[in-house]
N, C-alpha and C positions, 0 to 999 in steps of 0.2 A: 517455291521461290528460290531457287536456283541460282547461287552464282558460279562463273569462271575464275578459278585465280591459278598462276601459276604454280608447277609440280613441287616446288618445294615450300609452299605456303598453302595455308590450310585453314578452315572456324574451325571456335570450339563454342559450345554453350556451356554455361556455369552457373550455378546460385548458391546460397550460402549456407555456412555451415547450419550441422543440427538440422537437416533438410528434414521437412516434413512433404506431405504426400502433396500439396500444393506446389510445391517447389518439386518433386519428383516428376508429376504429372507435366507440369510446364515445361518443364527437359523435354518428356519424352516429344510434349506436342512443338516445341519450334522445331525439336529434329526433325517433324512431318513434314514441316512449314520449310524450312532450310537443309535438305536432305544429305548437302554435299559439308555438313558443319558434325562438330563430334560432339555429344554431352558428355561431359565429362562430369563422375559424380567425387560432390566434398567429399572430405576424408573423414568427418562427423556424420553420421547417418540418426535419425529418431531410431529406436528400438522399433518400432510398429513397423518401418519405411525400411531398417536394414532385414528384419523375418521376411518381409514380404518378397525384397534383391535374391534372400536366400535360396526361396523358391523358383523364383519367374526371371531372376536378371536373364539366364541366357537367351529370353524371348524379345528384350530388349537390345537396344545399340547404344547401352553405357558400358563406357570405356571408366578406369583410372586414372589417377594423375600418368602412374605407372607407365601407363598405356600410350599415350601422347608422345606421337611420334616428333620426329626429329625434324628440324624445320623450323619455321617463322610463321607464329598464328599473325594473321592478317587483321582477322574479325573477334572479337569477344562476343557474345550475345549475353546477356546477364538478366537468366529471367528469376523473379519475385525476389530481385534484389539490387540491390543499387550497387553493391561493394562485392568483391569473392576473392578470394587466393589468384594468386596469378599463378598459371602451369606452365611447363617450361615452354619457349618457343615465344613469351609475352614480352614486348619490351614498349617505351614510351610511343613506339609509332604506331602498336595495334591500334584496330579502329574499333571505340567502344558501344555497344547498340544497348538498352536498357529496356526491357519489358518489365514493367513492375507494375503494379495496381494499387500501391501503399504510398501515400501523401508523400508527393515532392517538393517538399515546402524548404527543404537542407540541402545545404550548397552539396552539389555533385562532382563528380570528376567532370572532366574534359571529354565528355560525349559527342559521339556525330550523331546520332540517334536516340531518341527520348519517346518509348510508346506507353502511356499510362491513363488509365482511365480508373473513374474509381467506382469497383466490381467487389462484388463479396472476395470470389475467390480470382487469382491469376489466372487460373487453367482457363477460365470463363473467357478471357481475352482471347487466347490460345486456338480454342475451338470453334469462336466465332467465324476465325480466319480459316482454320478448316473445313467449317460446313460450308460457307464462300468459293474456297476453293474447288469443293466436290472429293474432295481426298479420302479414298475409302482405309478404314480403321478395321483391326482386326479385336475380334471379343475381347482378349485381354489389354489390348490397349485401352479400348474402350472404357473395363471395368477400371486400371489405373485413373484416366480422365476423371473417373466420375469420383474415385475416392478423393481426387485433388479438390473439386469442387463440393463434396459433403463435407470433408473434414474442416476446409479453412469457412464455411459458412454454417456449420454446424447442422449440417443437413437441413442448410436453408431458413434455418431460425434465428441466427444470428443479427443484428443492426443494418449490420453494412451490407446484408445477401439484398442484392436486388433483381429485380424482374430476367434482366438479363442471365443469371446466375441458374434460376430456374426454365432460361427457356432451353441453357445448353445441356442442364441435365435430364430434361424429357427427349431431346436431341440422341443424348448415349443412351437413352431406357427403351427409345424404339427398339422392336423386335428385332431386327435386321444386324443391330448392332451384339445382340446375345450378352449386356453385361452380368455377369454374376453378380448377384446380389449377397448371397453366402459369403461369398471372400471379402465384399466393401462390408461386410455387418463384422466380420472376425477382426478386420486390419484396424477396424475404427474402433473397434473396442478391444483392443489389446489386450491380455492380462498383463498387471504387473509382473517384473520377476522378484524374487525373494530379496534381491540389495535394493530395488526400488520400495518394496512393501516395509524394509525399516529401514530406509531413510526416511519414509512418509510417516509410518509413526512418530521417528525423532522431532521433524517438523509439527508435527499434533501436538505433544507432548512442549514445545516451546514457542508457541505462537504468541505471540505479543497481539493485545489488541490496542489499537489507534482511534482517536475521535478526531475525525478532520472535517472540518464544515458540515457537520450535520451526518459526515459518513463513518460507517465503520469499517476499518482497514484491519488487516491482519497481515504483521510482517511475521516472516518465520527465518531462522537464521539457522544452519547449520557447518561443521567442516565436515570435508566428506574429500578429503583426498583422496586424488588417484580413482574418482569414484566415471565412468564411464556412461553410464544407460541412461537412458533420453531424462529431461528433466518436466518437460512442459506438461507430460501426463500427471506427475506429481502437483504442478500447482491449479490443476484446472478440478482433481480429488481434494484436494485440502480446499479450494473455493467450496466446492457443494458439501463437504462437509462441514462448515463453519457456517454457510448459508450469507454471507457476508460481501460487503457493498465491493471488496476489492483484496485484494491477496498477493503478496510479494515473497519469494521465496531466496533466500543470497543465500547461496551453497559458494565455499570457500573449496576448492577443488587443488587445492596447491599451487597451481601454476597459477591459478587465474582464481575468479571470484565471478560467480556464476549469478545473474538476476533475470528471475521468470518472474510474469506479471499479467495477474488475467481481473479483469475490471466487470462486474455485472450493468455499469448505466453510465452512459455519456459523459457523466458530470467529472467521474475520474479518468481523465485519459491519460490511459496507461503507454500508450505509445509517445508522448509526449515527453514523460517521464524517463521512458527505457533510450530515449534519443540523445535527450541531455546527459544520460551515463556513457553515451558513447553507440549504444544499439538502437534498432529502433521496432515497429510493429503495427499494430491495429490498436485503434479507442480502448479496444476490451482485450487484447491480448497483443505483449510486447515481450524482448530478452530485451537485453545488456550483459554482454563480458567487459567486468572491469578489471583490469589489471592493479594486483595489489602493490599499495605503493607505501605497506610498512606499516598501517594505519588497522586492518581486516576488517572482518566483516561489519565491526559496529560501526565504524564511519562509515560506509554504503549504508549502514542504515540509518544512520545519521541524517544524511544525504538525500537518502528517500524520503525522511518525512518532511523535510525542508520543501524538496521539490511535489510533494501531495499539499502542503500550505501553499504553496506558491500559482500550482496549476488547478487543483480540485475547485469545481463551483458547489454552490454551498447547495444541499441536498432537498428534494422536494418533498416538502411535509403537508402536515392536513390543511395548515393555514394557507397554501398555496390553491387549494380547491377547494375550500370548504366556502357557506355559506354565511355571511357572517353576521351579527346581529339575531336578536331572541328569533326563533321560529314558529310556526305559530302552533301553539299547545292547546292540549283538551285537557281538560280534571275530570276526574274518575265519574262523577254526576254526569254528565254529559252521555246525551244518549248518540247512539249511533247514526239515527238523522239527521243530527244538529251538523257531529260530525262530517258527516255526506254533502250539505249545504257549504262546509267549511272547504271541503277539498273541492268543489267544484268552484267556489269563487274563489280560489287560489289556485288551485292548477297543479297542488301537490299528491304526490301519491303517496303518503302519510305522513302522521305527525305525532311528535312523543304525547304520553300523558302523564301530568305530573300535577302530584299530590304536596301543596305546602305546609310542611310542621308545624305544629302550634309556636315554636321558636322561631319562625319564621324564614328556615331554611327550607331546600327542594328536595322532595325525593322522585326518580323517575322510576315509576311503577311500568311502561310499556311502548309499543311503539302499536298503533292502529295503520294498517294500511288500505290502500284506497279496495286490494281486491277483497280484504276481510269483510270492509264495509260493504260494499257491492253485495257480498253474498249474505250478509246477515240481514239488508235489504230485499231481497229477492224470496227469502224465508220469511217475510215479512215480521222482524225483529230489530227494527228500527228505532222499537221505542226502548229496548236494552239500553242499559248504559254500557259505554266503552270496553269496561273492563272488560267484558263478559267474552271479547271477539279480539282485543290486543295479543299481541308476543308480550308475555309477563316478562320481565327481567330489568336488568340497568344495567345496558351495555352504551359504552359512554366513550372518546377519546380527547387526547389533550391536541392544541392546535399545534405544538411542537414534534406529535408522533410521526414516524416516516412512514411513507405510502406503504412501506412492506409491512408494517403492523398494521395500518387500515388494512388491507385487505386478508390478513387473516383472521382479523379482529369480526369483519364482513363474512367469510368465510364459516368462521369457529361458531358464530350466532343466528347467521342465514338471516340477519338482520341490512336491509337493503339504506335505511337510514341512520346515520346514527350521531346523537350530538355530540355535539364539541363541549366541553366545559372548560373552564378556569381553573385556578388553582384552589379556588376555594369550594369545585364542584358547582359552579351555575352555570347553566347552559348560554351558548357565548356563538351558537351558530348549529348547521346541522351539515355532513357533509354525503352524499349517497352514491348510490353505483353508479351512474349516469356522471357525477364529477369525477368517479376512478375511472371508468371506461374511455373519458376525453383523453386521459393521460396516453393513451394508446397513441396519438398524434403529439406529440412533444411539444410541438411548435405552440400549441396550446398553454402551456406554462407560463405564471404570469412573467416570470424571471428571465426568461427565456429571451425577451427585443427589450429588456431593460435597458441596458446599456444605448442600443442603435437609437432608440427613443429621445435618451437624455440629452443622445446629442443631436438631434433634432428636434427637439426643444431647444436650445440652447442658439440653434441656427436661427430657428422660425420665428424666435419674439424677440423682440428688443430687449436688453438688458435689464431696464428696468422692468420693464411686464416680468422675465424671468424669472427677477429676483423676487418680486411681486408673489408671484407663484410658492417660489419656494418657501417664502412667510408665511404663508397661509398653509401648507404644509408641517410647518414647525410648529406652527400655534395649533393648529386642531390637534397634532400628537401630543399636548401640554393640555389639552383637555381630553385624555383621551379617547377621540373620536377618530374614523379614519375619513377620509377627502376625496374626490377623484376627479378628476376633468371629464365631461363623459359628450357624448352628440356626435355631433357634425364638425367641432373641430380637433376632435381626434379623428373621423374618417376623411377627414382631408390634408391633416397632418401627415397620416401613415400613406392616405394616396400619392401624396405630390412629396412627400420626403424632404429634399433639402432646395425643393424650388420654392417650396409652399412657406410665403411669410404674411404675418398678420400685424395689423396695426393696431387692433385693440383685442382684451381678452374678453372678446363676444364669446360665452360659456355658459353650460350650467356647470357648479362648484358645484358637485352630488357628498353632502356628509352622512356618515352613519353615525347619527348622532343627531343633537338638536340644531339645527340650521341658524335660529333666530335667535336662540342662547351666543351660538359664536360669532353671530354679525355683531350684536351688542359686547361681546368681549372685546373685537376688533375696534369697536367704536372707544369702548373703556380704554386701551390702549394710545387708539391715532385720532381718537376724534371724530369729524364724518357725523352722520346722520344717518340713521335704520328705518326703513320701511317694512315695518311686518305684514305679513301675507297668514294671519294665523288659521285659514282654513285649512290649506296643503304646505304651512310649517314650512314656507319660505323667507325670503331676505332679502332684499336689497341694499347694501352698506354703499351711501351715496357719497362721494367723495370730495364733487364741486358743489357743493352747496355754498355759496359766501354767510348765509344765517348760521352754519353748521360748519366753522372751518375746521377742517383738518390740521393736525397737527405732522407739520409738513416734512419740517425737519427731525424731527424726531424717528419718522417714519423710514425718511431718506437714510438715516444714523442707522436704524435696523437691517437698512435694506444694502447696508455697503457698497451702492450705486452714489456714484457722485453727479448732482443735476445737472441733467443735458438739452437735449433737445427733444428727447421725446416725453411727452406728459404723462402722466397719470391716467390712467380709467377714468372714465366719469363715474362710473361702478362698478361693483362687481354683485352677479347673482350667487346667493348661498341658498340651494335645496335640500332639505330633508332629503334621505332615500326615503322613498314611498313606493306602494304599491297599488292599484287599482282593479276595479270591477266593475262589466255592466250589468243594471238590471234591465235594461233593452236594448234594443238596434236600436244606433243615430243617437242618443242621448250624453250626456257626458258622463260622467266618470263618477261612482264613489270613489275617494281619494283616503290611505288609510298610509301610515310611517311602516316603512319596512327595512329590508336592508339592500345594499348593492344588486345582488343577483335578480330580485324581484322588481327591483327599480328599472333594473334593464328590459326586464323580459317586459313593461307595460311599451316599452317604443314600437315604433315601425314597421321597422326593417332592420335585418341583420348588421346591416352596415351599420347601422345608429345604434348599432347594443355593445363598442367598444368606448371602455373607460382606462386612464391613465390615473393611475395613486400617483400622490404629493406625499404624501409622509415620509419623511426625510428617508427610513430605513427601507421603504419602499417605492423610492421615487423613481417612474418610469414604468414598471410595472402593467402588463395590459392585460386586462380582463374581458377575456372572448368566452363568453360560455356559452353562445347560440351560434358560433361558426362566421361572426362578420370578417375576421379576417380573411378567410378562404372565400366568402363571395367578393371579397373588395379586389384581391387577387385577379378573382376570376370573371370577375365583373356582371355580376346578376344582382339583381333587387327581388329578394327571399322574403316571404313575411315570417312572423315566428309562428304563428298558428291561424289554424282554417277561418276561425270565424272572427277573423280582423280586419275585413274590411265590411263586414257585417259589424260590429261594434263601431265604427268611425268608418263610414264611406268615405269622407275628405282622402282617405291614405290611397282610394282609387288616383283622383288628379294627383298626390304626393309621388305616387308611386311611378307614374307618366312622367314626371318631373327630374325626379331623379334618372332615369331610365335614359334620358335623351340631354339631361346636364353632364354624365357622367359618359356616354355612351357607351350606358350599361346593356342588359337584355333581362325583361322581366321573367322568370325562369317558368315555365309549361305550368306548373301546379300553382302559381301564385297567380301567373294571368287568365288561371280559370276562374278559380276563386274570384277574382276582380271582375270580369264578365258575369257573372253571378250574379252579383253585387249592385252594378249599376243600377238596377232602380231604386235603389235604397236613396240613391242619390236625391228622390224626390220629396223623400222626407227630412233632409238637412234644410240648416235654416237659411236664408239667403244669405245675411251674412260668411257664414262660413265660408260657404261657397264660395261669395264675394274674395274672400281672403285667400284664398290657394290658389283662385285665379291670377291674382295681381302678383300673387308671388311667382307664378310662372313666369306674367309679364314683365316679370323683373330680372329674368334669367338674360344671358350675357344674347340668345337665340330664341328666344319662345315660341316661333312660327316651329321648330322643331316640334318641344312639348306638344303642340297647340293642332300641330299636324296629326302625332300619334295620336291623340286624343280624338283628331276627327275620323282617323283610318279604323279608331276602335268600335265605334259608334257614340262613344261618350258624349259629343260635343254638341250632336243633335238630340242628346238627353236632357240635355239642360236648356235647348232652343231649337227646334228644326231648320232657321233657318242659317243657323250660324253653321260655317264651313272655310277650310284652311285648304288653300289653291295655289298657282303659281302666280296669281297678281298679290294675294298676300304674302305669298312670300319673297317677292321682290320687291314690293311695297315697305314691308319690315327692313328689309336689307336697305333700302335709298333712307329711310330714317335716320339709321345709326350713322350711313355715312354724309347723310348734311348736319345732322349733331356733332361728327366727326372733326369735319372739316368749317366750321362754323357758318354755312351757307343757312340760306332762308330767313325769315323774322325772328322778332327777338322772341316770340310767343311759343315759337317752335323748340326753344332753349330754354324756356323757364320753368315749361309746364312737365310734369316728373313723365317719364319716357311711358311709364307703363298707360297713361290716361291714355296718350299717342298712339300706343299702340291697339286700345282698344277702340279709339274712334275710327281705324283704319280696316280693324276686324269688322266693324257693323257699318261701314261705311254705304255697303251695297243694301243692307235689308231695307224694305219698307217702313217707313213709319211707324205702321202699327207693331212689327215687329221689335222696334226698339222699345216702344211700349212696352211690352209682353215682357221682355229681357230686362228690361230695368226694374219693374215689379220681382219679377224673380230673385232676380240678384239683388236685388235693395241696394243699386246703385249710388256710388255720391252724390252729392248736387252739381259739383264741378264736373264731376263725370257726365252728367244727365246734362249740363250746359252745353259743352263741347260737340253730345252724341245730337242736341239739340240743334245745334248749329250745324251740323255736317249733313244733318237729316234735309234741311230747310236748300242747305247746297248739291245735294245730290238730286232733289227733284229738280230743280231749275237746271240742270246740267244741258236738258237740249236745248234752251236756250243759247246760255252761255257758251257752246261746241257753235255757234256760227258766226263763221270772221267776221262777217258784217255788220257783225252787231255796235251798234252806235254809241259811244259813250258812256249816254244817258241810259239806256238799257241796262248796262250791263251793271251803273253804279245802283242804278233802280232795284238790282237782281243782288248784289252786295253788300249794299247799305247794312242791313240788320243781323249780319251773317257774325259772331262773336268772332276775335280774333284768334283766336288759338283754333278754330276751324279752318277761317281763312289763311295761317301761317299752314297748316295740316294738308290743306286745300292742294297747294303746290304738289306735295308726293302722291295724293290720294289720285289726283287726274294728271300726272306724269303722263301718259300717254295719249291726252287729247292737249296737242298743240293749241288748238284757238282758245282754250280753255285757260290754260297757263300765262297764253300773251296779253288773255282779260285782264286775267290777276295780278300781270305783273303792270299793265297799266294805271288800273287801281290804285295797287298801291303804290306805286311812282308820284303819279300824277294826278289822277281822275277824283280820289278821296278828298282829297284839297281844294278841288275846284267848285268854289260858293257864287250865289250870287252876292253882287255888290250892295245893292239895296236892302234895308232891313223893313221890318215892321214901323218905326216911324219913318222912315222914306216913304212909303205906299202911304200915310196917314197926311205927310206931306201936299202929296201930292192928290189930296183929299180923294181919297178913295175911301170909303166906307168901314170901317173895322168890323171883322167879323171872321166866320172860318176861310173865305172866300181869299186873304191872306195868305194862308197857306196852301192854296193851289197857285198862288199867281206866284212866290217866292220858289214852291217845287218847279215851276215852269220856268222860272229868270232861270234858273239853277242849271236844267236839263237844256237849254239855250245856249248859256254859256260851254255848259261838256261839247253839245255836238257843233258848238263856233258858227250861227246862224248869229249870236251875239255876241258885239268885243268891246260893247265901251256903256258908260255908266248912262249914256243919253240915249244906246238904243235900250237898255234896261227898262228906263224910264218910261219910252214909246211903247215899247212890247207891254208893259206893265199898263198902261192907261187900256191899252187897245183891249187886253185880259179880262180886264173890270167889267170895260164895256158891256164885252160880248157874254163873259158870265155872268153879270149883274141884268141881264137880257129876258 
């Protein structure tokens, strides 16, 4: 990339001091990129990056400051750094270009050019535009390139190394390019020299350790004037040998006051820290030169721990992943079947055993797992008790340890579960590999969308609902229980973010804990009224009862809301966490108290397995432990496991439902499973059925659902003759929009949209099919009126399709037709003109039109009493519609003559 500039103007590229091999490599590669520009190397070099100039610079085209000819730089280029020395020839008019890869988040100089993207290493930007280019590299440049890229990503292990990172160093590893690998393994692992090797011990020997949010720091303070050789290698050895969450090194150097900083986890970012000194870096490794201003080393370190309270987030420990509430236990009696029966209706793959003292404390004698089981099974030793096949020991954690002690805690015992206890030793949760291994995805942390959560909370519910919340959060941690929002309105919360608002708190309140102990504390409290559920150890705490008034103001007093406009809940639901099992397909559930993670796992779908904590110290807090966040993302409907739509076939139609509300995509292994499935469908009870249907029909499109459902085969599972088409679904579509726009009878507005939509679904079957479908589905009564009605009008339709049809025909053909079919009537035959102009004369006009004379008129005019009555009155009637009659004297004739001829 070439530019022209006149003979006495010239580039230079530049980065910053204490260059390391990132910054060396990024020199060499824009001078590739900019061929007619000078790198010029700082006047601080790394120890590793100055040996390596020793050998190789004369195969490069770095120059000195020295070097830099005479003249006016035009262009700066400044890569892997925002700031650098200016060399002679720089004045306010150069024009500054910045290649960096390190967060631009700090006001910059006055740039004409800004290229940054965020890459493990710089170089990685650098050679992108290289291999782009076609620009051929010679072996040693190549081998530079690749040390710039292993060293600043840690040969690719690093946080922030990404895909791109490693696609440029398989890029320099091809053949063609001949990097040495010899020379990147020597450069990257440097020896110390003997002034670094004791400075390193002095800093060993005076390390301070720090407890900041759960982490441990290690500041190391040294003077070391006049001291010269690279510093960073120093504190990246004192990390790995302290083993520690974070490490700060202030070397007072005389002139200056030197701060190197290398971070093991996100939570302390170190570049953040070394910014606000003045320098800046990476999450996990940063400098800062501060200029001493009188104060030395200890106020930098003063300074530092201020700034690690002020940025560190608080560190993730067991209670972050652990499981929480009793888990389920075996006592040493317990044989190994019983066992086996246990892990297979729970779904764990083991569980402690524990033996109670005569004192009536716990001892944990072992931990039984599902393969030990399995194989003492298969040896047909089934009837052994536990002990005989558990890992003997009592390896335990507290819920405050940090994940570095779980895992070697996991490591040290080869124990894959292991419980959580208290402080007084009872077991309090269990937490396993599969909750350490989620930790691998960060984003997984409950901590982690706390904050984005609370304020979307905050947005989503009205004030009062808010504060509402947060009370019920405060009161179960006064008993302490923990709380959680859990369902459909947390995956609609996180879906729709700060669009998504709600007018009541339609929820389940999931506690760990007793449910219907703290609906009656709330009651003890505000007053209200509780409905127990004491089978599945629910609640309803009813809030408008006028027999059960609420204590309003008292409530309002707690709630530091002042009354507005928005009401109160009618209720709120309180759940037990529980967990479940079946003993068949289609059947419902044993229901048994568990804790959060098991509560979740009995739902749906991934989506529906995220829950929000209320507990003041953990409010916001989201708990993904089967991945709903990542399908809600990505937009798939996942079940949690294979034989779940074999235990509850409904979650086939749930499953449709979601899929085409959300427009999601049910993922390949779920929609087999579901295909599967479907004839299971035939042994659910009608009811159920009944109920997921209507809940489709209640979705904002259900010709959508209703569609998939037909395209799947499902829909002619539950009836063959039911099918979703382009007249139902333009059928559907003319509904909403005369409910829309207030068009049509008032029948058509009263009656709940889903009956509507189903008398329009079955509008076309036969008769007998509606029969058949109503049996099945153990339709309403209202329902079965309506499909009754539409039944009775769709066979008469070729009548009623002929213009000519007389009045009386047509009233003859409508009379008995219910109204909310005839309001229906209009959308169902939209497309047959004669049809609609019947109806609409009907109801205009034609339905009103009686005869004048009654039963004692005809008795009047001595005519005979009998059935004979009601054929001469249906005849005045049909006289008057088709206007052969207008006046009460020909009634009267036509009526004598009627007699006559029928009395004949």
């Amino acid at each position: 990339m070439p530019t022209n500039t006149p003979a006495n103007t010239f580039e230079v590229i530049l980065s910053h001091e204490h260059t390391d091999f990132d910054a060396l490599a990024s020199m060499l590669a824009a001078s590739l990129l900019y061929p007619e520009a000078r790198p010029v190397l700082p006047r601080q070099l790394n120890r590793n990056v100055r040996s390596f100039l020793t050998l190789y610079r004369s195969r490069f085209p770095f120059i000195t400051d020295r070097e830099v000819p005479r003249g006016r730089v035009s262009r700066a280029i400044l890569v892997d750094a925002r700031a650098a020395n200016w060399v002679r020839g720089m004045d306010s008019a150069t024009e500054l270009t910045i290649i960096d890869h390190h967060s631009l988040d700090q006001e910059l100089p006055d740039v004409q050019r800004i290229w940054s993207e965020p890459v493990g290493a710089n170089t990685t930007l650098l050679v992108e535009r290289i291999i782009e280019a076609g620009i051929m590299i010679s072996p040693l440049q190549a081998t530079l390139l690749a040390l710039g890229i292993h060293e600043d990503t840690g040969s690719l292990t690093y946080p922030s190394t990404t895909h791109r990172d490693a696609r440029c160093l398989a890029w320099l590893l091809e053949p063609e390019h001949k990097v040495n690998l010899e020379v990147v393994n020597h450069f990257l692992n440097h020896p110390l020299s003997q002034a670094q090797r004791q400075l390193l011990q002095r800093l060993i020997d005076d390390s301070e350790f720090v407890e900041v949010a759960g982490h441990t720091v290690v500041i190391a303070l040294a003077d070391a004037p006049g001291f010269s050789e690279e510093l960073s290698a120093l504190a990246t050895r004192l990390r790995d040998f302290h083993e520690t969450d974070a490490i700060f090194i202030v070397i007072d150097l005389g002139d200056m006051i030197q701060v190197v900083a290398r971070s093991t986890t996100d939570e302390i970012d170190v570049g953040k820290i070394a910014a606000a000194l003045g320098g800046g870096g990476h999450t996990r490794a940063a400098a800062a030169p501060v200029r001493d201003d009188g104060h030395g080393i200890s106020a930098v370190r003063d300074r530092i721990i201020a700034l690690l309270h002020e940025h560190a987030r608080g560190a993730t420990t067991v209670q972050h992943i652990m499981s929480t509430g009793r888990p389920q236990l075996l006592t040493p009696e317990m044989t190994v079947d019983e066992a086996v029966q246990l892990m297979r209706r729970y779904g764990h793959e083991g569980f402690p055993v524990l033996r109670t003292r005569p004192d009536g404390s716990e001892e944990l004698l072992g931990v039984l797992t599902r393969r030990e089981a399995d194989r003492a099974v298969d040896h047909e030793l089934g009837r052994q008790p536990v002990t005989k096949f558990m890992r003997a020991g009592s390896v335990t954690i507290r819920p405050d340890a940090t994940i570095n002690e779980l895992r070697r805690r996991m490591i040290d015992s080869n124990w894959g579960q292991i419980p959580v206890v208290d402080e007084q030793g009872r077991i309090i949760g269990i937490v396993t590999r599969t909750d350490l291994i989620k930790l691998w995805d960060e984003d997984n942390l409950p901590h982690r969308h706390a904050g984005e959560i609370a304020q979307r909370l905050r947005i989503s519910l009205p004030p009062l609902h808010h504060a509402l919340l947060r009370l019920v959060g405060q009161e179960v941690a006064r008993l302490d229980f923990t709380v959680y929002a859990v369902g459909g309105f947390v995956r609609d919360l996180l879906l729709n973010g700060g669009d998504f608002t709600v007018a009541a708190l339609d929820m389940d309140i999931v506690i760990e804990g007793n449910a219907i102990a703290f609906a009656h504390h709330m009651q003890t409290l505000y007053g209200g009224r509780v409905v127990p559920h004491k089978r599945f150890n629910t609640a309803k705490w009813i809030l408008d009862d006028p027999d059960h008034p609420l204590r309003t103001a008292q409530l309002l007093a707690d709630l530091q809301v002042a009354p507005g406009s928005t009401k109160l809940p009618a209720h709120l639901d309180f759940v037990t966490a529980r967990t479940e099992f079946y003993t068949a397909p289609t059947v419902l559930p044993t229901v048994e108290d568990s804790n959060i993670k098991l509560d979740l796992h009995r739902r749906d779908f991934t989506i529906n397995t995220l829950a929000l904590c209320l507990n003041p110290d953990r409010w916001g807090e989201l708990l993904d432990f089967y991945g709903g966040l990542n399908d809600l993302h990505g937009g798939v409907i996942r079940v949690l496991h294979s034989l779940s739509f074999v235990d509850d076939p409904t979650r086939i139609l749930r499953a449709v439902r979601y899929e085409q509300r959300f427009n999601f995509h049910i993922e390949p292994r779920t929609l087999e499973l579901l295909l599967d499935a479907v004839e299971l469908l035939d042994r659910v009870t009608p009811t159920r059925i009944r109920h997921e249907l209507e809940r489709i029909l209640q979705e904002d499109r259900p010709e959508k659902a209703l569609g998939r459902l037909y395209e799947l085969g499902i829909l002619s599972r539950l009836h063959p003759n039911l099918k979703v088409d382009d007249w139902v679904r333009r059928r559907f579509a003319d509904l909403r929009a005369w409910r829309a726009a207030g068009r049509g009878l008032a029948a058509l507005h009263e009656e709940p949209i889903e009956r509507l939509y189903w008398g329009l679904l079955v509008f076309r079957l036969p008769s007998t099919a509606n029969d058949s479908l109503t049996n099945r589905l153990g339709l309403r009564g209202e329902t079965q009126r309506l499909i009754r009605g539409l039944a009775r009008l769709y066979q008469r339709l070729g009548d009623l399709d002929r213009p000519d049809l007389p009045p009386s025909a047509v009233v003859e053909l409508l009379d008995d037709i219910d109204p909310a079919a005839l309001a229906l009537a209009y959308i169902a035959c939209g497309d047959r003109p004669a049809v609609v102009a019947h109806l609409s004369h009907y109801h205009r006009e034609w339905r009103h039109i009686h005869a004048e004379l009654t039963g004692h008129d005809l008795a009047a005019l001595g005519i005979p009493r009998g059935p004979l009555y009601g054929r001469i009155l249906h005849a005045l009637r049909a006289a008057r519609l088709d206007g052969t009659i207008t006046t009460r004297a020909e009634e009267e004739s036509l009526a004598r003559s009627l007699a006559a001829r029928l009395d004949a």
